[in-house]
N, C-alpha and C positions, 0 to 999 in steps of 0.2 A: 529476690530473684525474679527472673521474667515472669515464671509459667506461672505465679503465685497471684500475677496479675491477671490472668487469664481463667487459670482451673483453680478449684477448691477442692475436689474430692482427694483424698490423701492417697490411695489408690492409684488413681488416674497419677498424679504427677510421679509416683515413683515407677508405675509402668514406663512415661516419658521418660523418668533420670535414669533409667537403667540402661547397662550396655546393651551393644555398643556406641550407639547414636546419643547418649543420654546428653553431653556435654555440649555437643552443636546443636541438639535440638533446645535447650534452653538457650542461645546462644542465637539462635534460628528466630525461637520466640521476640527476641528483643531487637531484632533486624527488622522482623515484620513490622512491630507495634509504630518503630523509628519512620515508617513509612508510610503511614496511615490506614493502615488493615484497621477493620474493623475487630473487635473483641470476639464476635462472632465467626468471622472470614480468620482470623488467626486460631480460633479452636477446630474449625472444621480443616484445616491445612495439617496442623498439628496433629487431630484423629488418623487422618491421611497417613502422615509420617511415622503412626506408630505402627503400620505394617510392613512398612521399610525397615523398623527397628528390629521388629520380629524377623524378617528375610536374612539380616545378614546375625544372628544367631540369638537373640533376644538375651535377656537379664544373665543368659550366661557365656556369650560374645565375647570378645576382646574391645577392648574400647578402642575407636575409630579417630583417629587423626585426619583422613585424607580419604576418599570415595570416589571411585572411578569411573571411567562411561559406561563399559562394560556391566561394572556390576549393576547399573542403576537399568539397563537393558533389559538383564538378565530378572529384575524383579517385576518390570512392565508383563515381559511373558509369561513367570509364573504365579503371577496374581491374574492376569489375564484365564488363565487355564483354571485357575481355582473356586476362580471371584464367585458367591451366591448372590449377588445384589437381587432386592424385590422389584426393584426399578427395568427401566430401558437398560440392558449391560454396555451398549456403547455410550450413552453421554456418561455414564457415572465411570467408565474407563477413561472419558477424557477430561473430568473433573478429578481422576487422582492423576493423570499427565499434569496438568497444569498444576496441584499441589506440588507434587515430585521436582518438576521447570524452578518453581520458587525457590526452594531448597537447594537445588541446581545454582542458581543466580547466587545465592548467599553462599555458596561454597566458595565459587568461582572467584568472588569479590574478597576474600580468604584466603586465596592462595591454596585451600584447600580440596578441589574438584581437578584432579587429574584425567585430563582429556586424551582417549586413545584417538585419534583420526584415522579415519581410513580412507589412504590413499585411493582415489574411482581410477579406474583401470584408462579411463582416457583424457587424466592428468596431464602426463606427459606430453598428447599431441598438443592439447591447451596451451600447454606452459610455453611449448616450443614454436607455435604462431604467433602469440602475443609480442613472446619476444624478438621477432622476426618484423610483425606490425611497428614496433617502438625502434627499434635499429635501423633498420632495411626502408620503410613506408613511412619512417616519424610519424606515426600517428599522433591526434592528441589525443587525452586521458579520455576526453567522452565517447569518444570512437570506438578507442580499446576497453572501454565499460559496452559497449551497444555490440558492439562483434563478440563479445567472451560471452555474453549471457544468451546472443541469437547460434553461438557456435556450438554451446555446450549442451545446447533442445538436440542440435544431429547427431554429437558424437555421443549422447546417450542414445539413439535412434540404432546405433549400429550394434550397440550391447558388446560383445565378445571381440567383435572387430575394429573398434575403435584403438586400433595401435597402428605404427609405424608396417604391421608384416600385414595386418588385417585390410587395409587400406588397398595392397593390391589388391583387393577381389571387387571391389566398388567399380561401377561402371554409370555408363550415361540414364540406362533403364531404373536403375535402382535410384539415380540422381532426381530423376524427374518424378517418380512416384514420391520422395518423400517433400519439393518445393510445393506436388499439387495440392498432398495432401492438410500440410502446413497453411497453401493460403486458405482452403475451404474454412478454416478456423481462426482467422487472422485478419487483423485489419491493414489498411493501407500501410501503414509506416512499418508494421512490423513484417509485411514483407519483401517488402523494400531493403530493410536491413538484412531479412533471410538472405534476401538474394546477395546481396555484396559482402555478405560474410563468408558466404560458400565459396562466391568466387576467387575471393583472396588468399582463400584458404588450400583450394586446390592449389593455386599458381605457387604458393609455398611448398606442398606435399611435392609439386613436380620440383620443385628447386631440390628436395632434399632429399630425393631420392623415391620416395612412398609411390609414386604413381610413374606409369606407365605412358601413362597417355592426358592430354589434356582436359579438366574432365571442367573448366571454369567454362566452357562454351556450354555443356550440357544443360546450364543451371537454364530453365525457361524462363524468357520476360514475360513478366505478366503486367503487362501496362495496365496501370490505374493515372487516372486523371483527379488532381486536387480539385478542382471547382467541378468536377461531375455531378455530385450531390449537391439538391436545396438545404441547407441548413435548418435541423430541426430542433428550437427550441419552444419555453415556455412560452403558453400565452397570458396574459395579464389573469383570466378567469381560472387559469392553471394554478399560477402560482399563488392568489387569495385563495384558492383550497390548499395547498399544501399545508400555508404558511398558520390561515386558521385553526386546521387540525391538530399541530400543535400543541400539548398538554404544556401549557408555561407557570404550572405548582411545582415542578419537578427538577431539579440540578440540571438531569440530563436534559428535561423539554429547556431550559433555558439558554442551555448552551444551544440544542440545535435550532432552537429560532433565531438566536443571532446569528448563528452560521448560515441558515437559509437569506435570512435580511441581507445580509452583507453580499450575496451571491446575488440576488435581485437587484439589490441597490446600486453596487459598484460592478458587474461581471466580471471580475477576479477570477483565478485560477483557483481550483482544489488547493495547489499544493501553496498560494502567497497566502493563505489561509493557515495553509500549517504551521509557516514559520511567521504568521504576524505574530509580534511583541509587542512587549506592554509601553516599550518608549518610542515605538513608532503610534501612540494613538496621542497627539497632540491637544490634546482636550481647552487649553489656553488660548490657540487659534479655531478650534472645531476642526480640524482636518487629521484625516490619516496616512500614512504613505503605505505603499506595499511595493516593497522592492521587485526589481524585473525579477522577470520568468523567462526560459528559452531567449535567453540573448535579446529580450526586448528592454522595456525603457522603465525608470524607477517613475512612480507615480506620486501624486499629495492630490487626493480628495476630498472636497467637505465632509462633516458628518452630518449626515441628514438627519432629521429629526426622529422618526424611524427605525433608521443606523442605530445612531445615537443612544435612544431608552434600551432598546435591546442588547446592547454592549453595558450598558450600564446595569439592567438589570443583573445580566450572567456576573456580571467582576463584583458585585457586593453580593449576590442572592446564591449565585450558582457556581462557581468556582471555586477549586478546593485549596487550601488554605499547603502553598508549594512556593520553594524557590524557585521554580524554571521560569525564565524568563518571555517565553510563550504564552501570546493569550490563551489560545484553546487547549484542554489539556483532558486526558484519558476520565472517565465519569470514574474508576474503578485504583484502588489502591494496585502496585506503587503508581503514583501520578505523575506523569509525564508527556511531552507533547505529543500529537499525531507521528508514529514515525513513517508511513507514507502518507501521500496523498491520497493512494486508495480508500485509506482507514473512511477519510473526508469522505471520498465518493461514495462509501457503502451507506455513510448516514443518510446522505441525499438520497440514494436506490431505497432504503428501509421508507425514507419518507413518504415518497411517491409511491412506493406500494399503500402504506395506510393511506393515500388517498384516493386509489385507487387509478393513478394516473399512470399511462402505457406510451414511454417514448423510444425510438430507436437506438438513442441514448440516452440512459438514465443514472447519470452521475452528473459531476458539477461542472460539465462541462455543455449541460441543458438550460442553465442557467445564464452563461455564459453567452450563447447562443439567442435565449431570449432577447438579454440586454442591448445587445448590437440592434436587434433586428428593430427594438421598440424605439429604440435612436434616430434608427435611419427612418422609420416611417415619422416622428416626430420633428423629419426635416431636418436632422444635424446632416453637415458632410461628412465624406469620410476622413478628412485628415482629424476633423474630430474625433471622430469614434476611433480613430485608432491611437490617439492621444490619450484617451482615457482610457484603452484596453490596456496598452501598454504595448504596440505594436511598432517596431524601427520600420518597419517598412512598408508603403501602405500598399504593394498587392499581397502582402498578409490579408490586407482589409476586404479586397474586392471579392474575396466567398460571402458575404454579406451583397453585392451591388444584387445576386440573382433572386432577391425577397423584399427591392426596392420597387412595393408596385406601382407606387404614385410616378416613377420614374420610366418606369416600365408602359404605362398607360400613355406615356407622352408620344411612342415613337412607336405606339402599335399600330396597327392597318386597318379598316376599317372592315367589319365582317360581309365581303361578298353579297350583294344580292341575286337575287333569284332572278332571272330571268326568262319568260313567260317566248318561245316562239310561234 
């Protein structure tokens, strides 16, 4: 049996095998172990889960088939309400969350975790845009992914109102306090799509009857300009500290040096990072490809020497022993790839804090930034550099021409002298 490989006290495993939970929790055990949990991380999950077993009636329970959202809810709260932890009580309540999620996951994968959903009360206007967007506006799919996720920030905004009867009471005042409020905390693109989500979204409300009045002029423009900012990335002294600070004895230090190298070396994206494979690293030729990003262009790079030992090091030293076909892959059992790009960005943010480095933007997309700009000062043009970003089109490239200062220096004016009358 599982847990035999795990616990020894005789005690302890018949507290586990007892109702109700007794038979998924050894069952649990061996889904873990299948996944590469530690011996240790599979006892402390399973400690975890023995107060679940107690919650839904302990050794004298009905044994459990199937286990619901609700009830797995209803034991967060009242271990919540009970818990004596000697520790911090919030991380050790989100250390038995993540135990419980586990559980969760292997139920799920089981056919056994019966999921109650609850309908958000502003479902319906959702449902009933999209579908308006896809019929009526042919949207494509990326469109209606970029409007459903920038719609659903307002129609929570309105709480109780987000319905078809709620919606009369909305007006231009209410319109514009919630765009202003949105971009103070928003960057360029994302208000961008604020705006063109609201506005399509009234003109449908008025088609369907919801509004009175037309409320798609209400939405305020708030121009931004793409090359209004200088591009701020790494600089060469930047990045030999990040990159030396680095603990490279470690799994995890090994992975994120190659991840950093590859961001210096190639300027890649976070996220062609998350989805590089293991059969795009061409080791026979020395070159790697990393498929487009945002509708740009599929690349093949050398691997530079550099590149190179650091990839190398991670895939024998540092990399845990997985089918996914993904180079980089989570440090922590079950192991699997990045599933955003964010995950990437937060390692680069954690990094630059241990270095103590302070950028406007500090994800990998600083890196990204460097690359270009060390291009262009090293005299590439730009149909290069946007050949090896991976850019179709090159005023993509020209945010990069305003940190061209050898170019810059050619056409400036001469500074004024003083003139004595």
């Amino acid at each position: 049996m599982a847990l035999e490989q795990v616990f020894e006290c005789p005690s302890t495993l018949a507290k586990l095998r007892s109702a109700p939970l007794g038979k998924l929790l050894d069952d649990f055990c061996k889904w873990l172990r299948e996944r590469g949990f530690s011996r240790s991380a599979t006892r402390r999950h399973l400690g975890i889960l023995a107060h679940l077993n107690e919650h839904f009636g302990g050794p004298r329970g009905r044994m459990r088939k199937t286990v619901a959202a609700g009830e797995i809810e209803a034991f967060f709260h009242e271990y919540a309400s009970r818990c004596r932890n000697r520790g911090p009580l919030e991380g050790h309540l989100r250390r038995v969350r993540y135990s419980v999620n586990r559980f969760v996951d292997y139920l799920r994968g089981e056919g056994r975790f019966v999921a109650t959903a609850v309908r958000a009360i502003y479902q319906p206007l959702l449902d009933g845009y999209l579908h308006w967007m896809r019929s009526y506006q042919h949207a494509a799919p990326g469109t209606i992914e970029l409007r459903a996720h920038s719609l659903t920030r307002f129609l929570k905004s309105l709480g109780l109102d987000a319905t078809p009867r709620g919606l009369a009471k909305l007006d231009a005042e209410k319109v514009e306090q919630f765009v202003l409020a949105y971009a103070a905390g928003n960057g360029r693109s994302a208000r961008r799509s604020m705006q063109s989500a609201l506005r399509t979204f009234f003109r449908f409300a008025l088609y369907e009857g919801y509004l009175r009045q037309l409320l798609d002029r209400a939405v305020p423009t708030l121009r931004t300009y793409k090359l209004a900012r200088v591009p701020r990335g790494l600089s060469e002294q930047q990045a030999e500290e990040i990159l030396g600070g680095v603990e490279r004895n470690t799994e995890v230090g090994r992975r994120d040096y190659a991840i950093l190298q590859l961001l210096w070396t190639y300027g890649v994206r976070g996220g062609q990072l998350c989805t590089l494979r293991l059969d795009e690293l061409d080791w026979a030729q020395d070159r790697i490809l990393f498929k487009a990003a945002k509708h740009g262009k599929d690349v093949w790079v050398p691997i530079t020497l550099e590149a190179g030992e650091a990839l190398l090091d991670y895939l024998r030293n540092g990399r845990p022993a997985c089918s996914s076909p993904e180079v980089f892959l989570t440090s922590r059992a079950p192991y699997h790839a990045f599933p955003h790009s964010s995950t990437l960005s937060a390692i680069v943010q954690r990094r630059l804090s241990v270095a103590g480095i302070e950028l406007p933007s500090a994800g990998a997309h600083a890196f990204r930034h460097g690359f270009a700009t060390r291009m262009l000062r090293q005299g590439n043009g730009l149909k290069a550099i946007a050949d090896v970003l991976g850019h179709r089109h090159l005023s993509t490239t020209f945010l990069y021409t305003k940190v061209d200062f050898n170019a810059l220096k050619q056409v400036a004016l001469e500074w004024p002298q003083e003139v004595s009358q």
